[in-house]
Structures are given as C-alpha cells and as structure tokens.
C-alpha positions in Angstrom: 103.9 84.3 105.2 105.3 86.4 102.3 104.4 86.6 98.8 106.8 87.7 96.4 105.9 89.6 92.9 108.6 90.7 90.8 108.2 93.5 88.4 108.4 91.3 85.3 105.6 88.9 86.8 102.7 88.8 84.6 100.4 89.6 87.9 102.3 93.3 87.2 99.6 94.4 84.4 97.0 93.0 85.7 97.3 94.6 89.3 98.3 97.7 87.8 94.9 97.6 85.5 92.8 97.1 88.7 95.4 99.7 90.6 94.2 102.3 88.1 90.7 101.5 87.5 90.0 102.1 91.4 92.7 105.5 91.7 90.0 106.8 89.4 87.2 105.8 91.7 88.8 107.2 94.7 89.9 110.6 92.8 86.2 111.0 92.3 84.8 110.0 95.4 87.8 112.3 97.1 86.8 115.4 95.3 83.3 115.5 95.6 80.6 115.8 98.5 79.3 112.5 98.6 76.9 111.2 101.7 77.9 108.1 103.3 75.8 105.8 100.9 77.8 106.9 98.2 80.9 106.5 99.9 80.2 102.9 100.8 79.1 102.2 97.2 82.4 103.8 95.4 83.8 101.6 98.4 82.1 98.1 97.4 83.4 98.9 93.8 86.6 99.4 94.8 86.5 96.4 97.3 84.5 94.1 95.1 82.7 93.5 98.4 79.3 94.8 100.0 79.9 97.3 102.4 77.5 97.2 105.3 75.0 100.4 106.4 77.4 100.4 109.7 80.2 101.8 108.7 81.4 105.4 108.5 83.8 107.0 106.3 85.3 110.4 106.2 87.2 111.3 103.3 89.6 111.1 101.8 90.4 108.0 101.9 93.2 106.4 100.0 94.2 102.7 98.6 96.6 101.0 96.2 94.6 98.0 95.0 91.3 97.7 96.8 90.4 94.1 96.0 92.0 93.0 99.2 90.3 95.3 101.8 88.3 93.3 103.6 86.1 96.2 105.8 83.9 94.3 109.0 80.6 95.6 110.3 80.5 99.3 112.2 83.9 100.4 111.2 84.6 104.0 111.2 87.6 105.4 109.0 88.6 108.8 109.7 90.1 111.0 107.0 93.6 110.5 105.6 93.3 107.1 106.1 95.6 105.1 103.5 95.3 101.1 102.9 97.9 99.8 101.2 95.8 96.7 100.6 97.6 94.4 97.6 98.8 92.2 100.5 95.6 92.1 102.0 93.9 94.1 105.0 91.3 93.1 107.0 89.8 95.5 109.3 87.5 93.4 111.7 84.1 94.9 113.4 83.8 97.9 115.2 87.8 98.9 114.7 88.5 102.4 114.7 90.6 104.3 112.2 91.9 107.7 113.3 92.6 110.4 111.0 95.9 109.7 108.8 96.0 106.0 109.6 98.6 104.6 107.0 97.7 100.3 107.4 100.4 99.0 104.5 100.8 95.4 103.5 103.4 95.8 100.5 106.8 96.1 101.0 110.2 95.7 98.5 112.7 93.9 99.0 115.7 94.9 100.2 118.2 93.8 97.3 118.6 96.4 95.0 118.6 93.9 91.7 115.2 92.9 92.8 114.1 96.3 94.4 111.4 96.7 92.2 109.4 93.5 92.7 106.7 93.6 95.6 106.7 91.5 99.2 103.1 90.9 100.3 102.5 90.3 103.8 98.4 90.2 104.9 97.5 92.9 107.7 94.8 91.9 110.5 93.2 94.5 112.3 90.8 92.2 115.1 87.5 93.6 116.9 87.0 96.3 118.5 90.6 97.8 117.7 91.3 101.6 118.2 94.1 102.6 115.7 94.7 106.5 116.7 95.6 109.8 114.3 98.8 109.1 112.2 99.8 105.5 113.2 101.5 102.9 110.8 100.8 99.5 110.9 103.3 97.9 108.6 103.3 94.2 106.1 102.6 91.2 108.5 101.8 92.6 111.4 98.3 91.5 113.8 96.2 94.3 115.8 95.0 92.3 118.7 91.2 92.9 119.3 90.3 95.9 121.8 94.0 97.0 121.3 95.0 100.4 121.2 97.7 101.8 118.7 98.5 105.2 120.4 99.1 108.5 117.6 102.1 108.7 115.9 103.5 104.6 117.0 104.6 102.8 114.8 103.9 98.6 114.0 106.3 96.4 113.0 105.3 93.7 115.3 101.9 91.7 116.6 100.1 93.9 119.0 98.7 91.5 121.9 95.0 91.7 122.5 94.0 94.2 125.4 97.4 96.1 125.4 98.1 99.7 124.5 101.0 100.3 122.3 103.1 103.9 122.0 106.4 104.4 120.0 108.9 104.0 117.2 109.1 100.9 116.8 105.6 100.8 119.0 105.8 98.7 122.6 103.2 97.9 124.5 102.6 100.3 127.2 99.8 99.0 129.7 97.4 96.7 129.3 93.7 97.1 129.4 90.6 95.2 130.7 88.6 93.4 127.5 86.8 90.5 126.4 
C-alpha cells in the first residue's frame, strides 16, 4: 500500500521538524566515541522506542525520520547503514545489517508536476534475515525470514523466506534450509 505526501501537505513541517531534530542526534552520536548504551539511547530518542540490551550498533549510522524504525531484539547494524524510515522499517529479531546497508521506504513520484511530494511504502525485514555489505532494499519490498540478500543486490521485489538473493534487480539464487 502507498501513501502519498505532497510537498504542500501540512505533514511537510511537521516531518521535517522531527527530520531535523533527530539529524542532530545522529550528527552527534556519529562523531563521537560512544559505547553501545549510548548508542542505543541516542537510538530510543531517535526511534521514540526502547531499544533492547541485544542489539549492536556500529557507527555511523544514518536515518531520515526515525519515528518509524521499528528495531526487534539482537539485531546487529554494521556501519554505513542508512534507514530511510518515513515509510516505515521494521527490522525483525536477530536480522543482520552488513556494512553500507541502504533499507529505503520513500520514494517520488515519477510525474515531474508532483516530483516533489513523497510515496511511502513500509519495509519488512523478518527474523533471522542476513542483509550483506552495500545491499538496497527499496519502498514496499518484504525480506523473508532467514533470507539472505547477497552484497551489492539490489530489492525491488519480496524476497521469499529461506532463499538467497544476488543481483540488479536481485533474483533468488538457491534456496536454503530454515525454520
């Protein structure tokens, strides 16, 4: 399902308040040392959600919004890793983020009148998902659990549960045994 925004929506300031609020949370947590309590603190702030003791975080890590990244139980995000989140992402338990992950939920439309309004399609990443160094997932799109999303692939569509995908646009590759 998509949600469109247009630029003259009144949701536009209000995003952009909460946008700005968290780019200086992340700017901060980015450039300093912090151990991973801190990180999942500056994280529950910029989620509006408790972060659990499980999950790991290297830095930096990157986000648009923040209010709709939903982060499961003993998660670990590698460093790079950008959410595009405004569309909503949720990153089920024990996924896997390699380094340079992009996960992106926001699109534009294609018209040029409206180019500057803002297509919202929610992003599922299920249990037990391994998303490897420098993958996309892009707006819409479901990570099936204990799938792998190989380095470099691309996502533009549902990856089926116990499958490996590879490409541009990604394919599944091989399956794999799972739960």
């Amino acid at each position: 399902m998509t949600t469109t925004i247009t630029s003259s929506s009144p949701e536009f300031a209000q995003i952009t308040a909460i946008a700005l609020e968290n780019l200086e949370r992340l700017q901060k947590l980015n450039s300093g040392t912090p151990s991973q309590e801190e990180i999942r603190a500056t994280l529950g702030e910029v989620t509006g959600q408790s972060i659990d003791d499980s999950i790991e975080v290297r830095l930096p890590i990157h986000s648009d919004y923040g209010r709709n990244l939903k982060i499961g139980e003993g998660v670990f995000i590698n460093g790079g890793a950008t959410f595009t989140d405004l569309g909503g992402i949720e990153i089920s338990d024990r996924v896997l983020i390699g380094p340079n992950v992009t996960i992106t939920s926001v699109n534009h439309p294609l018209d040029p009148a409206k180019r500057r309004g803002l297509e919202l399609k929610p992003v599922k990443i299920e249990e037990n998902a391994w998303i490897a160094a420098n993958a996309t997932i892009l707006p819409g799109v479901t990570v099936g659990k204990n799938a792998v999303v190989a380095a470099g692939a691309v996502v533009t569509k549902d990856v089926p549960a116990n499958s490996v995908v590879a490409g541009v646009p990604a394919k599944v590759i091989k399956k794999i045994g799972g739960n």
